[in-house]
C-alpha positions in Angstrom: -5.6 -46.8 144.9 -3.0 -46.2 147.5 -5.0 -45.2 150.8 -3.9 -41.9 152.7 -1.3 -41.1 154.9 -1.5 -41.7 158.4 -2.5 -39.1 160.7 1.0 -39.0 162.7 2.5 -38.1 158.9 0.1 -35.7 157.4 2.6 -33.1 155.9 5.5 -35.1 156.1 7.9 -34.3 152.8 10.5 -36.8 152.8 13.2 -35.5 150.1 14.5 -39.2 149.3 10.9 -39.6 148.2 9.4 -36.2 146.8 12.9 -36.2 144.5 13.2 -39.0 143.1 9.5 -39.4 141.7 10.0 -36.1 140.2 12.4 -37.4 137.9 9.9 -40.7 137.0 8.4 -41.2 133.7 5.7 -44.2 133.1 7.9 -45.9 130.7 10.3 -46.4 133.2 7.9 -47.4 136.1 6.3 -50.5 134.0 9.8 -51.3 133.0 11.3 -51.6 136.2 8.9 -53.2 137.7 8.6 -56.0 134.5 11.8 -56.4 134.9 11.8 -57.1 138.8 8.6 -59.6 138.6 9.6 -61.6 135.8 14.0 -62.0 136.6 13.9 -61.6 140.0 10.5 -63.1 142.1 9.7 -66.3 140.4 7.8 -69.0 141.6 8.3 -67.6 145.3 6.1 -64.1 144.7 3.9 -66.1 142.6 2.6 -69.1 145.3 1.8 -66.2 147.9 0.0 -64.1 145.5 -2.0 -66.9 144.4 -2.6 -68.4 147.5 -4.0 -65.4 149.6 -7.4 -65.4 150.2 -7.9 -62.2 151.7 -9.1 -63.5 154.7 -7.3 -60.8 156.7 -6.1 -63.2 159.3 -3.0 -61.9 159.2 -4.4 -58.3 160.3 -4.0 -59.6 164.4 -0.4 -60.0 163.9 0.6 -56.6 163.0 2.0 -54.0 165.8 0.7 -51.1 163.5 -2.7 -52.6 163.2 -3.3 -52.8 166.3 -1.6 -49.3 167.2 -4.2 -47.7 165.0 -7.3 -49.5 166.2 -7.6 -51.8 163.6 -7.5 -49.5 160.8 -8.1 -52.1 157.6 -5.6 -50.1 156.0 -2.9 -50.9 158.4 -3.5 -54.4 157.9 -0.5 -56.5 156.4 -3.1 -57.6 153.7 -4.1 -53.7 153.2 -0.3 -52.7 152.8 -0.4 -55.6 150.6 -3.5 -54.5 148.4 -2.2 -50.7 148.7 1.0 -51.8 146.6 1.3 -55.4 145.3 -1.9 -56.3 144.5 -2.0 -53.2 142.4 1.2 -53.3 140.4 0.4 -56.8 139.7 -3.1 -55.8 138.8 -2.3 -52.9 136.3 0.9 -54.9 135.0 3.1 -52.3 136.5 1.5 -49.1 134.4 1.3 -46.9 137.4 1.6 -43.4 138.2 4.5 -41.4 140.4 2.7 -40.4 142.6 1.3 -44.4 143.5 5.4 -45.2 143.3 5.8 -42.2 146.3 2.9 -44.0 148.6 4.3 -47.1 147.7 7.6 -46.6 148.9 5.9 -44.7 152.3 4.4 -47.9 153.1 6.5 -50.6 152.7 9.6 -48.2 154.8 7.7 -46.8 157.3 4.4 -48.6 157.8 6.0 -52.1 158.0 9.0 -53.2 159.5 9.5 -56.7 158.0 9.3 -58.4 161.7 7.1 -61.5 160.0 5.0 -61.6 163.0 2.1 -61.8 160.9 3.2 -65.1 158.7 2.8 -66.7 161.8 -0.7 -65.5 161.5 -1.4 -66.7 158.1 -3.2 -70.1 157.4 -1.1 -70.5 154.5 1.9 -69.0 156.0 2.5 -66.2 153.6 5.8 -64.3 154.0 4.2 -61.0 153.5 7.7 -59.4 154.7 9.0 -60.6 151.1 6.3 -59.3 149.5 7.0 -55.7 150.8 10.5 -56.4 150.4 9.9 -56.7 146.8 8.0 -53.4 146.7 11.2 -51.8 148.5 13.6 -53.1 145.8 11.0 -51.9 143.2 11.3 -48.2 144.8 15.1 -48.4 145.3 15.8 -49.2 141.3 13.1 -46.1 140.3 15.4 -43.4 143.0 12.4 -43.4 145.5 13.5 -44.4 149.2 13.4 -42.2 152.2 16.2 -40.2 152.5 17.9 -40.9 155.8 18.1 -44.4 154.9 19.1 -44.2 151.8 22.4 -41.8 153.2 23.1 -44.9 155.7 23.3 -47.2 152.4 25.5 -44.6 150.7 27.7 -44.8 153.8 27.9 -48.5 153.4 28.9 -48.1 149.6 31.6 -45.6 150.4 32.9 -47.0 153.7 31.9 -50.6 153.9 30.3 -49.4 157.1 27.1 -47.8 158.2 28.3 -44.6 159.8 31.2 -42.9 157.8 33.6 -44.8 159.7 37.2 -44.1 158.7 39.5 -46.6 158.3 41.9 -45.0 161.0 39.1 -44.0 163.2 37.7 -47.8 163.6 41.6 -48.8 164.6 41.7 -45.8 166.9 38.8 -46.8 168.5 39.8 -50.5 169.5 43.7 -48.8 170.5 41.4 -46.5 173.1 39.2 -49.3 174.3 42.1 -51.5 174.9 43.9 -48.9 176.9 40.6 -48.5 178.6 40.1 -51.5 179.8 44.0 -52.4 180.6 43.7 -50.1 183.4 40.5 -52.5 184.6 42.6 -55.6 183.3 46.3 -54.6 182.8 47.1 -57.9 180.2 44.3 -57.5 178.5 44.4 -57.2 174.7 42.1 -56.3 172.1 44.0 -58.6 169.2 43.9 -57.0 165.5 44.8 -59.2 162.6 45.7 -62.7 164.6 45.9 -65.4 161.9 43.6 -68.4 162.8 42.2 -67.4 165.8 38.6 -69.4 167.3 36.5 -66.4 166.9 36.0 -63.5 164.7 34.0 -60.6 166.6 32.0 -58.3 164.3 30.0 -55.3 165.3 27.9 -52.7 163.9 29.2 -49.7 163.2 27.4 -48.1 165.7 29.5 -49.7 168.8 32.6 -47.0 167.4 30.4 -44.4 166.6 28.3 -44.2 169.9 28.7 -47.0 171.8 32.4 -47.7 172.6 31.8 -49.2 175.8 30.1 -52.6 174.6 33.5 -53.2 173.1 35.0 -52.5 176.1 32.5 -54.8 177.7 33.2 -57.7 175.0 37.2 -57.5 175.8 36.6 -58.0 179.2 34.2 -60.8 178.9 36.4 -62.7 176.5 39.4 -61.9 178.0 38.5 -63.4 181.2 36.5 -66.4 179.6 40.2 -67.1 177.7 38.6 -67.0 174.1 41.2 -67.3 171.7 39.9 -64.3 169.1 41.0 -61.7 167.5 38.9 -58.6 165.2 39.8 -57.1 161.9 42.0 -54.3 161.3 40.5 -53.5 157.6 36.8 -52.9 156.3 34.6 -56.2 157.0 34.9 -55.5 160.7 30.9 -54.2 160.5 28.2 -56.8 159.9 25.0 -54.3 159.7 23.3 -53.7 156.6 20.7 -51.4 155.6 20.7 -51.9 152.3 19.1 -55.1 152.8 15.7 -52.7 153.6 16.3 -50.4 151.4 16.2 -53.1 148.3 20.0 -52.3 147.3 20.2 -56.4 146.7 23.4 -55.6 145.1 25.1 -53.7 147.7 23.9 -55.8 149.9 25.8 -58.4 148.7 29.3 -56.9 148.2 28.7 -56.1 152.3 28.5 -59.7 152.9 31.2 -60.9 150.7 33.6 -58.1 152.6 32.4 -59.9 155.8 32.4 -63.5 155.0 35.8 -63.1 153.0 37.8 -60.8 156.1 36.8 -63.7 158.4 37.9 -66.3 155.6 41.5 -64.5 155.2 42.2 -64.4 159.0 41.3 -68.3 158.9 39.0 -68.0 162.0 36.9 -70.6 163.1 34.0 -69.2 163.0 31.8 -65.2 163.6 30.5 -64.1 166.4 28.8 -60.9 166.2 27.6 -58.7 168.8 24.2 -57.6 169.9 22.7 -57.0 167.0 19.3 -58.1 164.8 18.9 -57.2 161.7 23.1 -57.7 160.9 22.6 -61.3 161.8 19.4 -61.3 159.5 21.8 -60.3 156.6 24.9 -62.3 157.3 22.6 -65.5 157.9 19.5 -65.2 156.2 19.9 -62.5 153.3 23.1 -61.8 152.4 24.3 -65.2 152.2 21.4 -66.5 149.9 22.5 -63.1 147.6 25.7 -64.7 147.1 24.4 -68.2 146.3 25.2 -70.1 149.7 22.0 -71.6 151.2 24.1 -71.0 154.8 27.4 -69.2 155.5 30.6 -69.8 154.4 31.8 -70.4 158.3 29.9 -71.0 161.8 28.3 -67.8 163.0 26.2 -67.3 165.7 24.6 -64.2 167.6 25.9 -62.9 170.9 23.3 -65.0 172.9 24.4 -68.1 171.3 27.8 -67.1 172.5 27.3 -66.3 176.0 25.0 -69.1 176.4 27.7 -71.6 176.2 30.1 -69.5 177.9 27.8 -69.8 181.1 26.6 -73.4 180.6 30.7 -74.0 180.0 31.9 -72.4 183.2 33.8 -70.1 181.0 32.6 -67.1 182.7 31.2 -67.3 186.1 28.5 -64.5 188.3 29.7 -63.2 191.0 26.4 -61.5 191.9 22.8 -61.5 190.1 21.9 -58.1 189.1 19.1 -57.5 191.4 16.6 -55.0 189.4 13.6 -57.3 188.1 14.0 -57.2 184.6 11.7 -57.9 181.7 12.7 -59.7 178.1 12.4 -58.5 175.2 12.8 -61.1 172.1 14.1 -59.1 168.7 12.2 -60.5 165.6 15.2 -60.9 163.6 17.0 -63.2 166.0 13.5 -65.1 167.6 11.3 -65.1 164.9 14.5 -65.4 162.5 16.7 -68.1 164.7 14.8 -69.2 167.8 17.0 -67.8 170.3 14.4 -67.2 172.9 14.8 -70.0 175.4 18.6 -69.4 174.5 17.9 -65.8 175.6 15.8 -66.3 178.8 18.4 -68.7 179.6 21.4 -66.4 180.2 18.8 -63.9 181.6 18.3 -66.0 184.3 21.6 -66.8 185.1 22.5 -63.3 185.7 19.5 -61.7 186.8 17.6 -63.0 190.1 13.8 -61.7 188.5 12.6 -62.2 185.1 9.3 -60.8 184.1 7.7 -61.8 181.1 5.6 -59.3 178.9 2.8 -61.2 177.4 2.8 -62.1 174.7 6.2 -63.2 174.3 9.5 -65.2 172.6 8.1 -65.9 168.9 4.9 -63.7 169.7 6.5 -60.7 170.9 5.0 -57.4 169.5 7.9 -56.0 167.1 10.1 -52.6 168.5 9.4 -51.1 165.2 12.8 -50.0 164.4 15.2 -53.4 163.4 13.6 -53.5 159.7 14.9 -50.3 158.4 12.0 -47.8 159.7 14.1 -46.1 163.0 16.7 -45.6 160.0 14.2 -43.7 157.9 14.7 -40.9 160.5 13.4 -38.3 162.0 10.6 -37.3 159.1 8.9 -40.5 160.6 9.8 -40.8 163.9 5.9 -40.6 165.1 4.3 -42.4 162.6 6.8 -45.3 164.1 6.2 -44.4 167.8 2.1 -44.3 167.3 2.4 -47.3 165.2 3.9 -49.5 168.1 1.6 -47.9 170.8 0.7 -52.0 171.5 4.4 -52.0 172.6 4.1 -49.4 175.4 0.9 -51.2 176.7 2.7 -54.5 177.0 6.1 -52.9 178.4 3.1 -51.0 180.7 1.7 -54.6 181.9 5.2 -55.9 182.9 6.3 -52.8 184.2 3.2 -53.1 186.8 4.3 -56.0 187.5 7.9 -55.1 189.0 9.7 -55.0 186.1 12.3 -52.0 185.9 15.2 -53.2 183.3 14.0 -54.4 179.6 16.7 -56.5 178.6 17.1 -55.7 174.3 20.2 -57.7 172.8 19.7 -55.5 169.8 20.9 -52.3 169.1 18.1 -51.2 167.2 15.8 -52.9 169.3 17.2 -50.2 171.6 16.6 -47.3 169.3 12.9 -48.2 169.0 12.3 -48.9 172.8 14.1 -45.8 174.0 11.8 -43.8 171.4 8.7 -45.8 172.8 10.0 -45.6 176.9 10.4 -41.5 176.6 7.6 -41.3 174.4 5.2 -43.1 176.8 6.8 -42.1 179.7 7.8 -45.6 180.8 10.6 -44.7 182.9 12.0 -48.3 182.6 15.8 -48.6 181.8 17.2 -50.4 178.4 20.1 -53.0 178.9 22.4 -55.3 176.2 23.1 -58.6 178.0 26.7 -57.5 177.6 25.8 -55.1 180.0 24.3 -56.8 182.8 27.3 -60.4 182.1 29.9 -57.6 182.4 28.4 -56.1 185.5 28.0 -59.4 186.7 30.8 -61.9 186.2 33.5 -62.4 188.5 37.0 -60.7 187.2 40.2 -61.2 188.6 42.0 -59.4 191.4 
């Protein structure tokens, strides 16, 4: 049986949950679940299963296990046992009220970060394993709530916050006319026909965070790209119903990206700041739609500014002087190997790095880019006490002189400002962007 709730979440009564396993009949469970093992897992579900030996290996990998002092339950093998190993066990006859701790586990007690296949002998993706268990929950009606309204947002707008179609132009108009008074022939081009780069963004950036797009005109602007941004609905590359198992969804998001870059002819994406988007657009989504790798060249923003500094393209004016410390997102180190990539540009615009131990591939996850910051704020402690290992490593850089962390993710931001007030850190959260912008020499 499912074990109990943890104690940051005793009480907690998530509607998305409580709601939709109200309305569950056996039948149904055993049937949805058949139907997901035997058409949609294959050989892939199968190999891990079978090879796990329960040695619990894996247990030293995970942030949450170590947050809760090695609670066995906590484990990546426990989640594991608490969900998989029992629908496979019982052939899918199980009740509601399993379905309900199901779901609670794999959204909120694991954030997909696949820290702990690096862990495993055999290198079992248990992050695919718990995804399964997501899509499971999302056919039956059963995923947190606040999540679950994000992925409505994304079926009605193409975006992931309610995002009109008017509002995302009006925003780029305002940022333009922002910056022109920084930059006076500065242009933010909409709809230019075969232009070198395709920027995408999360919807976040118009929603909160204006400025980074501010930030990104400037940059490119002086660096001379040649690259223009959409006018129509593809202009947002985040995706939560990746997490929340909407596979199908998941994959009309991509197609609307892939297919708005395709009709402007770019060369190639380049998305912002951003993790778990470029899991989707390079990992996920594409593989939904039946291309091993995208249709086009994409690459993350540290890719990008990586060869705008080695290229001379844009040049510092002046380090920024706070020591800072790196932090490497899972879905973009662990997912693409962008850390040396990463420390790279850090150190050509920063005079100290400080490294938080242990880091690039090993870094401890934020425990927010794999859909958990998203299930809100019903489970906003149960995240922060399960990445306690996170404050005590940002504690050992910050005793070492280290002031900024450095996040290019937004998410990644999400979970370490929650962690940095939480644990009373006092340590500033920067994108790249940020810092390059702050940096780089612009003209008169």
């Amino acid at each position: 049986m499912a074990g109990p709730a943890s104690e940051s979440n005793k009480g907690t009564i998530d509607e998305g949950i409580e709601k939709g396993a109200e309305k569950l009949e056996p039948d149904r469970i055993e049937q949805v679940i058949n139907n997901v093992l035997k058409n949609e897992t294959g050989a892939r579900l199968k190999v891990y299963v079978d090879t796990c030996v329960h040695c619990g290996l894996c247990s030293e990998g995970c942030h949450y296990y170590l947050s809760h002092d090695n609670d066995p339950r906590f484990s990546p093998a426990g989640k594991v046992k608490q969900t998989m190993w029992e629908i496979l066990d019982k052939k899918g006859k199980v009740s509601p009220e399993f379905i309900k701790r199901a779901s609670e586990i794999a959204s909120t007690e694991c954030n997909l970060c696949r820290r702990c296949a690096m862990y495993c002998p055999f290198g079992i993706d248990i992050a695919y394993i718990i995804s399964v268990v997501r899509r499971i929950c999302h056919l039956l009606g059963v995923t947190p709530l606040y999540i679950q309204d994000t992925a409505h947002s994304h079926s009605a707008t193409l975006n992931q916050m309610w995002v009109k179609d008017n509002e995302w132009i009006d925003t780029l108009m305002w940022q333009e006319e922002e910056a022109q008074e920084e930059m006076p022939s500065l242009r933010i081009p909409l709809e230019k026909e075969g232009a070198e780069v395709f920027y995408s963004v999360i919807a976040p950036e118009p929603k909160f965070r204006a400025q980074l797009i501010y930030q990104t005109a400037v940059i490119m602007n002086v660096a001379g790209i040649d690259w223009t941004m959409p006018a129509t609905p593809g202009w947002d590359n985040s995706d939560m119903c990746m997490y929340t198992g909407d596979l199908e969804m998941m994959g009309r998001l991509k197609k609307e990206h892939f297919e708005t870059a395709m009709r402007l002819k770019a060369k190639k994406i380049v998305m912002g700041e951003c993790g778990h988007a470029f899991r989707s657009v390079y990992d996920t989504g594409n593989r939904w739609l039946g291309w091993k790798m995208p249709p086009l060249p994409m690459v993350h923003a540290i890719e990008f500014y990586y060869e705008l500094l080695r290229q001379g393209k844009i040049k510092i004016a002046g380090k920024y002087e706070t020591p800072v410390t790196f932090h490497d997102p899972c879905n973009i180190v662990r997912g693409r190997g962008l850390h040396e990539m990463g420390r790279y540009v850090t150190e050509e615009i920063c005079n100290e790095l400080i490294e938080m131990h242990p880091n690039r591939e090993h870094n401890y996850c934020c425990c927010a880019g794999g859909g958990v910051v998203n299930c809100g704020p019903p489970f906003k402690m149960k995240r922060i006490d399960g990445n306690r290992v996170k404050a005590e490593q940002l504690f050992a850089a910050k005793a070492r002189g280290a002031k900024t962390i450095i996040a290019p993710c937004h998410n990644c931001h999400s979970g370490l400002e929650d962690i940095v007030q939480h644990y009373g850190l006092n340590m500033e959260i920067k994108f790249l962007g940020d810092i390059i912008y702050e940096t780089m020499e612009k003209p008169e």
